[in-house]
N, C-alpha and C positions, 0 to 999 in steps of 0.2 A: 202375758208376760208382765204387763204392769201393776196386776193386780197380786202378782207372785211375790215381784219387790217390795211390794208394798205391807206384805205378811210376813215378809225379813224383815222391810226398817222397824214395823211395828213388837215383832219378840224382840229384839234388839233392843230398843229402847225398854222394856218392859224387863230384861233379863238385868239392866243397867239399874235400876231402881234399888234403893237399899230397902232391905229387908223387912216386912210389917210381919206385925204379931200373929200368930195363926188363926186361922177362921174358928175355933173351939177356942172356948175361953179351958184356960186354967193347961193349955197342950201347945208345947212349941212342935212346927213342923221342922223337920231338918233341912238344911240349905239342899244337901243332896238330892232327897228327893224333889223337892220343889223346883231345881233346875230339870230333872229326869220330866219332869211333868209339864214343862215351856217347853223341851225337842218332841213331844210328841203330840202337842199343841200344833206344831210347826210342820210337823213332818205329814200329818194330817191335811192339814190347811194347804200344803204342797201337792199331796195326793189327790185331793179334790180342784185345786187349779186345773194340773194335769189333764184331769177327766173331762173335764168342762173344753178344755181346750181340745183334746183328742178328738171330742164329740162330735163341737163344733166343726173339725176338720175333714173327719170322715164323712160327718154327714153331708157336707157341702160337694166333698169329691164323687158320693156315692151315687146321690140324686142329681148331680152335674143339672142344676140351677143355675140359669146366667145372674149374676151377681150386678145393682142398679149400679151404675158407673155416673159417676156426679159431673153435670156440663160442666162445674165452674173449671176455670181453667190452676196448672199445675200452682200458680205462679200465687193465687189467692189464698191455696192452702197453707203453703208455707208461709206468707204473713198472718195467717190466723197463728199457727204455733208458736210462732217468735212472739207473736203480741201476747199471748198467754205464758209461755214458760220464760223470759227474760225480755218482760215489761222494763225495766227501770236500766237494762245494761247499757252503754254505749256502744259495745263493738257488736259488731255483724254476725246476728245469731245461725245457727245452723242445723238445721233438725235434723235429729240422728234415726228416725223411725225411716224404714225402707219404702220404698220409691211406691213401691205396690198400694200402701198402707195409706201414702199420701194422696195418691193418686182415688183413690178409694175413699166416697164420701159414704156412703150411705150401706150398709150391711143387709142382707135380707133378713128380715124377721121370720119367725115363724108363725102362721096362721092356726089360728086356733079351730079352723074346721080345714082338715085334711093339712096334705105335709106343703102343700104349694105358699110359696112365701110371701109376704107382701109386700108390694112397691108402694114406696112412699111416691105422690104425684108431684114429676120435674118443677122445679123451681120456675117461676114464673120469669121471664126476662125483664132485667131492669132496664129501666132509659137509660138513653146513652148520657144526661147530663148526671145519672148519679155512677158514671165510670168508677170503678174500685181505685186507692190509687196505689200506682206500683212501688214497688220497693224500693226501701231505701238506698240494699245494694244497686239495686239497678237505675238508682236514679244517677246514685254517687259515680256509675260505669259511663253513663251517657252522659254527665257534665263533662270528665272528664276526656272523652271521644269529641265534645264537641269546641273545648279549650284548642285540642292539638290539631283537629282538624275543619279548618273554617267551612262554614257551609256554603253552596254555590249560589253564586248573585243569577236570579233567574234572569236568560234571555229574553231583552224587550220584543215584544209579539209585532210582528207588521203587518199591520191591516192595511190593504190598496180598497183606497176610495173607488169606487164602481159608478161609473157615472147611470142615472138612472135611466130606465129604456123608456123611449117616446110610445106611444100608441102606434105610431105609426113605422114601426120599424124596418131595416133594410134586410130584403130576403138576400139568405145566407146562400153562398153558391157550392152546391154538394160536391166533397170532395173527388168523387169518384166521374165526375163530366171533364172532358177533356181539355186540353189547357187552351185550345181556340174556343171552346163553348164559354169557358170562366172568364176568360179575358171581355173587356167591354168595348163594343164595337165603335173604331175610329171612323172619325166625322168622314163623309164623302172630300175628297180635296175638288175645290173649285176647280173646272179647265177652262180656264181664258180661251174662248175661241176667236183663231186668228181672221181677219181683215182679210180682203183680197190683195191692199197690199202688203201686207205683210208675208203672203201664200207667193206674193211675185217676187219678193224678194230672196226668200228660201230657196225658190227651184232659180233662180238667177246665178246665186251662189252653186248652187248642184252644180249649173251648166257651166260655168267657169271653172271646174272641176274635170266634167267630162269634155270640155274642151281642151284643155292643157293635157291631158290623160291621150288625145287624138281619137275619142271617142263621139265623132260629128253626129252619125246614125243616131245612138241612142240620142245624143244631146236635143237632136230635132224632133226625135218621137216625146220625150219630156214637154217640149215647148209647144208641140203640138197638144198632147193631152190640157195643158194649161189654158192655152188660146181658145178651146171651145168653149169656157167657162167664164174667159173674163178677158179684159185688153191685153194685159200682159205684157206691159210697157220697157221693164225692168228687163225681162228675158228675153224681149225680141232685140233691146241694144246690145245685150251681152253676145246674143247669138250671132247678126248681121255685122257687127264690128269684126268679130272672128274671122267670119267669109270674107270682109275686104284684106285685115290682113293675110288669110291665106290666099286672096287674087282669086275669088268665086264672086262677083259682084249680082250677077244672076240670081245667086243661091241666097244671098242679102236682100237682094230687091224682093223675092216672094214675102217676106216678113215684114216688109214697110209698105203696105199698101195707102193711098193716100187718106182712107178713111182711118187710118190710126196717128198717122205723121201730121194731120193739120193741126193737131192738140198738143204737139211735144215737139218741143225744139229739138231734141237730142235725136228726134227718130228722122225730123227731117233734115237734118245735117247728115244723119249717114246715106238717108235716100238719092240727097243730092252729092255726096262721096262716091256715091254705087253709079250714079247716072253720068258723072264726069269721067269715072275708072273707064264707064264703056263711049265713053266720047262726045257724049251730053253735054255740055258747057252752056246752052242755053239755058238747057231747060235745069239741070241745076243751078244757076243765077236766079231761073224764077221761083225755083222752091225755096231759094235763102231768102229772096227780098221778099216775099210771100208777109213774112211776119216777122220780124227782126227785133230778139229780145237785147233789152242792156246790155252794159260790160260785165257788169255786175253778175249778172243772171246765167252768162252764156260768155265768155271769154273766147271758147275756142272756136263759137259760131261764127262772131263778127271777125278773126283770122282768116276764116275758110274763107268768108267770102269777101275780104281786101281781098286777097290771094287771086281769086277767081276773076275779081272785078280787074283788077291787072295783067292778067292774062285775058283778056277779054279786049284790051286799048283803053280802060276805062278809068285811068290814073286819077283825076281830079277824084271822084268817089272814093277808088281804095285808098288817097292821100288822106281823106274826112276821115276812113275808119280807123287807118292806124294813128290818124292823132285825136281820137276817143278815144283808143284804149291805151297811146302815153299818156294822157291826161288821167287817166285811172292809175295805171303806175309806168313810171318812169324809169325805171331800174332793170327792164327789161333787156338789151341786145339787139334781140333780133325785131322786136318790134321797132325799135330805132332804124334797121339795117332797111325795111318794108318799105316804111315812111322814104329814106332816102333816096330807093329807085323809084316807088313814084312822084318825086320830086325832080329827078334828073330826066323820067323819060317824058315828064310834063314840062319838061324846059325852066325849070325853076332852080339853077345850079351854084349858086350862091346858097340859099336852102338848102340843097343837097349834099354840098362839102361840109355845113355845120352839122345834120342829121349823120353823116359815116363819121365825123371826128367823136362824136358823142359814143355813139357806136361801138370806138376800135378803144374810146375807154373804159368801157361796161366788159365785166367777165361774165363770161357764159356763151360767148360764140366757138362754134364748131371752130375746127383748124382751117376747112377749106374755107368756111364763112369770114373767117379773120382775113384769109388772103387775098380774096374777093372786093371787100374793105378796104385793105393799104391798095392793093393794089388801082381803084376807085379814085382814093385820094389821089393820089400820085398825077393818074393821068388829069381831074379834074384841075389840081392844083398847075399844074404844067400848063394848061390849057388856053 
C-alpha cells in the first residue's frame, strides 16, 4: 500500500509540472494526449502493485508458512516509527499501520532453492545495561501516576539477634514424651528424723487425746508399743496421772516402776501420789525425800511433800518447805494458808495469826479455804 501512494504522490506532482517542449524537435505534443499518457502510466503502475501484492498474499495463505515473529517487544517498534516519521514533532506520535504490521518484524523471504523461506537468525539478546529506553508517552504516564500517588515507605525488616549455640548444648525434650517424663525431676525433700524424744512426745499428745475421748484400752496399748523401744517418760506421766484422777492407782503404779522414777521427778511424785492414794504415807515420804529438786525446778514436788510431811506430825520440815517456796513467790494464798497451820500445830501462834492475816489478804483462795482462815483468825485472835 505504500508503495501505491507513492505512485500517486509521484504522477501528481509530475501531472502538476508546467508543460516542456515535446521530445521531437520542430512537433508540439498536445496537452491531451500527454495527460491521456500520465493515467495510463498510473493505472499500470496500479495494476502491477496489485499483483505483487495479491501474490505475496496468496502465496503466503497457500503454502501456510509460519511467518518469523520478532522477540523485540510491541513497545520498541513503535518508537522505531515515531523516531523515523515525526523526528522533529513535539506532541505524541501515533502510528497508524495495523497492529499485525507492527507486531511483525521480519517477513519471510523467498529462497532461491525450493519455495521454503528463509529465517533470518533471532537477534542476539542485549545486556540488560543497554535496556531500550521507553517511551516518552509512557514515561510522561508514569511521572505523572507517580506525582498523584506517593510510593510506599518500605517496612523496616526485624531481624531477632539469635544468641549463638554452645558446643555443648541442652537436649531438647521431644514433644510427644509425657508431661511427667518433660518435667525435670524435684530434689528428694530431706526428712528430719524424729529423736526419741521427740517420738514421746507425739504419742503423749495421741494419749491425751485417747484419754479424754474414754479410750483407756487403746491409750495403754499405744504406751505399751512405745515402752518396748524407749523410757517413754512423757507417756507414762500422761498415762498414770489419768488413773489417779480416774481413782485406778494400781493401774498408775504398773507404769512407774522404780527403775524409771529414780531419774524423773515428775514420775516419782505420781508414784508416791499412787502409793499415798492406796495408804502408803511412808513409803511415799521416802520416794519424795529420795531426791528433792528446787522450787524452781519442781513447784509442785516440794507441795506434795509439805503436805505429806504434815500429815505425817512432821510440822517443823513442812514449815522449812512452804517458807522456800514463799520465798520463791509470795503472792501465793494457799501457800501462806500451809505455812500457817504448820505454824499453829508447831505451837508457833504469834507466827500463825501473821501467816492467815497475809493469807485472808492474797486472792485466790477457794471459799471454803477463805472461811477456814477468818474463821482461824478469830479463834486465834480471841485466844
Amino acid at each position: 500500500m505504500s508503495l501505491l501512494n507513492d505512485a500517486l504522490r509521484a504522477a501528481e506532482q509530475r501531472q502538476n509540472r508546467p508543460e516542456v517542449a515535446a521530445a521531437y524537435a520542430g512537433h508540439s505534443q498536445p496537452a491531451g494526449n500527454r495527460r491521456y499518457g500520465l493515467w495510463i502510466l498510473v493505472l499500470l503502475a496500479t495494476v502491477l502493485i496489485g499483483a505483487s501484492v495479491f501474490w505475496f498474499t496468496t502465496r503466503d495463505g497457500g503454502e501456510a508458512m509460519p511467518a518469523q515473529v520478532s522477540t523485540r517487544p510491541a513497545s520498541e517498534t513503535v518508537s522505531e516509527s515515531n523516531a523515523n516519521g515525526n523526528a522533529g514533532s513535539g506532541n505524541t506520535p501515533v502510528d497508524s499501520r495495523p497492529a499485525d504490521v507492527r507486531q511483525v518484524a521480519v517477513q519471510p523471504v523467498a529462497s532461491p532453492i525450493g519455495n521454503e523461506p528463509v529465517r533470518e537468525p533471532p537477534p542476539a539478546p542485549e545486556p540488560d545495561a543497554a535496556a531500550p529506553p521507553e517511551p516518552k508517552a509512557q514515561k510522561v504516564a508514569q511521572e505523572r501516576a507517580r506525582l498523584r500517588e506517593p510510593e510506599p515507605k518500605p517496612e523496616p525488616v526485624r531481624v531477632e539477634a539469635t544468641d549463638p549455640e554452645t558446643p555443648a548444648s541442652k537436649p531438647v525434650v521431644a514433644e510427644n514424651k509425657p508431661a511427667q517424663e518433660a518435667e525435670a525431676p524435684t530434689p528428694p525433700v530431706k526428712q528430719i528424723r524424729e529423736t526419741p524424744d521427740a517420738i514421746d512426745r507425739r504419742v503423749s499428745r495421741e494419749l491425751s487425746s485417747l484419754l479424754r475421748s474414754g479410750e483407756n484400752r487403746e491409750a495403754e496399748q499405744r504406751l505399751q508399743e512405745l515402752a518396748t523401744i524407749q523410757a517413754a517418760t512423757a507417756s507414762r506421766e500422761v498415762f498414770a496421772r489419768q488413773m489417779l484422777v480416774q481413782g485406778m492407782p494400781d493401774r498408775a503404779l504398773a507404769w512407774l516402776p522404780l527403775s524409771v522414777t529414780d531419774s524423773d521427778a515428775g514420775l516419782r511424785l505420781l508414784r508416791a501420789r499412787a502409793l499415798h492414794a492406796k495408804g502408803g504415807l511412808p513409803d511415799a515420804l521416802a520416794i519424795l525425800e529420795s531426791n528433792v529438786p528446787t522450787v524452781n525446778q519442781n513447784a509442785e514436788y516440794r507441795v506434795t511433800l509439805a503436805t505429806l510431811l504434815q500429815q505425817a506430825g512432821r510440822n517443823t520440815d513442812a514449815a522449812r518447805h512452804w517458807s522456800a517456796l514463799i520465798a520463791e513467790d509470795d503472792s501465793r494464798a494457799a501457800w501462806w494458808v500451809g505455812l500457817a497451820i504448820a505454824l499453829e500445830t508447831g505451837g508457833e501462834i504469834n507466827s500463825a495469826v501473821r501467816a492467815y492475816s497475809q493469807a485472808a489478804q492474797l486472792p485466790g483462795l477457794s471459799p471454803s479455804l477463805a472461811d477456814y482462815v477468818r474463821e482461824r483468825l478469830k479463834a486465834l485472835q480471841a485466844g
